[in-house]
N, C-alpha and C positions, 0 to 999 in steps of 0.2 A: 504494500500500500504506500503510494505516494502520500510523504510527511509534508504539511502545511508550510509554507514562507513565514517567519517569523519578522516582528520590525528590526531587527540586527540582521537579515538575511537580505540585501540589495540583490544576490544574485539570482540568489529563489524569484523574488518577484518579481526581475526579469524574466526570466525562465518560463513563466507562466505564460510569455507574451510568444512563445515560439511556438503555438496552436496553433494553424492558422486563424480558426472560425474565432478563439479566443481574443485573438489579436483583435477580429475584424469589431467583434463585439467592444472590445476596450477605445476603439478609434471612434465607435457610434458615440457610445456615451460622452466622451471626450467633445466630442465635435457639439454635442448641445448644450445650450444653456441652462435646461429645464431638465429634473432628473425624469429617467427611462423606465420604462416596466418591460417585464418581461415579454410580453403580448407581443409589444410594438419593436422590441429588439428581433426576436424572434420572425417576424413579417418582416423586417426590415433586409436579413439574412439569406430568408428562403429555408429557414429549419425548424425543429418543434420548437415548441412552450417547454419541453421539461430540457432539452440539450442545451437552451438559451439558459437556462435556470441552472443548469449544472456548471456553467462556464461562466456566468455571473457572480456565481458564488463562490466560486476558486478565487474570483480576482477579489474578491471580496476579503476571501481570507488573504491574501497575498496584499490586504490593502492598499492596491491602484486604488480600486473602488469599495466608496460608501455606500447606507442606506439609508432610506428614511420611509416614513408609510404615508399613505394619502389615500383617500376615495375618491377616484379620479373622476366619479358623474358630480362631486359637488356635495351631495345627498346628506341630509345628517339625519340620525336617528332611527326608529324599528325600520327595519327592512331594506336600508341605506346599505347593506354588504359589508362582506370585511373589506379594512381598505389594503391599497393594492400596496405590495415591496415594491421600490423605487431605485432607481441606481443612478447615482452620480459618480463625477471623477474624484478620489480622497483626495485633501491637501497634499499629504504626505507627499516627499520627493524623492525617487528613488537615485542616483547614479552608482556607475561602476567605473573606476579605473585600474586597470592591474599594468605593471604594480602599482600601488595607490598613489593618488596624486590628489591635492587640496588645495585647488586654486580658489575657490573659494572664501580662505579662511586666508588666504595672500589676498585676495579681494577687499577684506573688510579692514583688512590693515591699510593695506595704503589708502582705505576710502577715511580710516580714522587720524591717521596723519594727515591727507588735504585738509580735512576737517578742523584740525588745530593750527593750520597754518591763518595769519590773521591776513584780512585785506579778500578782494575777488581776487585776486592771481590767479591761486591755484585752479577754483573752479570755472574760472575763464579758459584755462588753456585746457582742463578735461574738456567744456564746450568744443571749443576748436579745433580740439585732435577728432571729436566727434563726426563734429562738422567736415571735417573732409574726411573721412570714411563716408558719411553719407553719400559724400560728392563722387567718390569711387565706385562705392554700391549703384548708386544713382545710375551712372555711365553705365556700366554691366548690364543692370533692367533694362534701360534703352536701348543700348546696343541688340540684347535678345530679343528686344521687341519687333525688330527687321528695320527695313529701309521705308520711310514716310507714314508709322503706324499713325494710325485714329488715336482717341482720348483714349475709349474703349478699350485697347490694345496694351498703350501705355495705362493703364490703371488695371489690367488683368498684371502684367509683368510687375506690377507694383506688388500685387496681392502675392504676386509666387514667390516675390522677397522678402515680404515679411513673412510669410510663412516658415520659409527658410530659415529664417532666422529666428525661429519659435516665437513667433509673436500673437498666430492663431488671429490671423485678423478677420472681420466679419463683417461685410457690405451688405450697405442698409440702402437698398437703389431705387428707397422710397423720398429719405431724405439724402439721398447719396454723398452719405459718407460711409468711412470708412474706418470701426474702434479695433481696439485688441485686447485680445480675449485674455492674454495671459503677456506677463513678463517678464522676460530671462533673465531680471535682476532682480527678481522677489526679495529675497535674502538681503539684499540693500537696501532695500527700500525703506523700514522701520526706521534704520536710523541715521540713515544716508538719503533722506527723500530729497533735496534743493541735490544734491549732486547728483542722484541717480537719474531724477526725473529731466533734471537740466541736460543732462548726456544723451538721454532718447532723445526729447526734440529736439537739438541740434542736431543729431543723426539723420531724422526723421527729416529736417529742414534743408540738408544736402542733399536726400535721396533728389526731393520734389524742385531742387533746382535746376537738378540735371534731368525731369521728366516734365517742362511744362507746360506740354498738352494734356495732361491728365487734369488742369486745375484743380487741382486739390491743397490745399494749405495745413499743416497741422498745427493746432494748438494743443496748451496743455488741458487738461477738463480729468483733473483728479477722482479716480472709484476706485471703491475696497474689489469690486466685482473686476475691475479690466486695469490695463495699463493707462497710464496717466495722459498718453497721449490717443488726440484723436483726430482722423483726418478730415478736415471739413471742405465741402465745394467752397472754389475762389470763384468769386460773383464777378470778377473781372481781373484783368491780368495784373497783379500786386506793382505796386511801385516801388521804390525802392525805399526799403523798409529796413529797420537792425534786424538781426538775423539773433538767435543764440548764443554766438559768438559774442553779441556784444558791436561786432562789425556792420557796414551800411554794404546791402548788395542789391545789386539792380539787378530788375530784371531782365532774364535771359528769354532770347527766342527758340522757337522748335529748331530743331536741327533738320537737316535734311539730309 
């Protein structure tokens, strides 16, 4: 009998994710805002209620995923039903590195030294190293985009980079924009939030200056639920405005 992943076992709980249908299941949940039931995981798949159920609850114990209960018609009271097991993605964070490696905990260092340095300097120049990563990333996206892409095109190559970059972004092509669902400096952010949040949007600020046909602009707009930053439509082509940096940049034209 296969023994459970325990929370000191990162490998176990990876290891879980090498099912396929396991995986496929962990990627559904993951991918929604709102926790899953089984029902809908299961339809979602193409497999039973009890196979869905079996592999929901591995991941469960290998806490990727949580759970919670709800009656999902609304209904309360006699004859309202039990309510239904739910499944969302757990906080918990797994990684592996063999042999181990903790950049992480190098992260929070040198984020607690900028930190004690007096004056903007320091977090002026994490901006600006930002800011042109974004400017590189930026070029990359466009360039894959092909030769004379649409908005459309460039703002899909947009989404494949922040994807990329684990940021799980999610267009809204009602109010078109574009949030992020998740942030690959969680771990800084408590107490690093003016330096970690300030290094996205500058990031975020070079991508969109090297894309802009996509009119999109990012601001910051702070939630416990998504990354700090979010892309919003540019209602007309930005003028020259400070940037993150701190610096004045004009605006640039589409490339061809």
């Amino acid at each position: 009998m296969a023994t459970k992943p325990t929370a000191n076992d990162p490998v176990g709980a990876i290891a879980l994710l090498a099912e396929p249908q396991r995986r496929r299941l962990y990627e559904l949940v993951s991918g929604r805002a709102d926790a899953v039931g089984r029902d809908e995981a299961a339809e979602a798949l193409g497999i039973s209620r009890e196979l869905a159920a079996f592999h929901l609850d591995r991941l469960v114990d290998g806490q990727l995923l949580s759970t919670e209960y709800r009656r999902l018609s609304g209904r309360r009271g006699p004859g309202a039903g039990r309510p239904a097991k739910l499944y969302r993605r757990a906080d918990r964070e797994v990684a592996v590195s063999i042999p181990a490696r903790r950049y992480d905990v190098a992260a929070r260092q040198f984020a607690e030294a900028l930190g004690r340095l007096t004056g903007s300097q320091a977090i002026d120049a994490v901006r600006e190293v930002a800011h042109q990563r974004g400017r590189e990333d930026g070029a990359e996206a466009r360039r894959a985009a092909g030769p004379r892409p649409s908005g459309r095109r460039l703002r899909n190559a947009l989404m494949a980079l922040l994807g990329h970059a684990g940021y799980e972004p999610e267009a809204d092509p009602d109010a078109g924009t574009i949030s992020l669902r998740n942030c690959p400096y969680h771990a800084l952010v408590s107490d690093h939030r003016e330096l970690t949040c300030g290094m996205n949007l500058a990031w975020a600020e070079g991508i969109v200056s090297e894309l802009p046909g996509s009119r999109l602009k990012p601001e910051l707009a702070p939630s416990p639920e998504r990354c700090c930053v979010v892309f919003q439509p540019a209602a007309s082509p930005p003028a020259a405005m400070p940037t993150a940096t701190g610096k004045t940049q004009a605006p640039e034209r589409p490339r061809t």
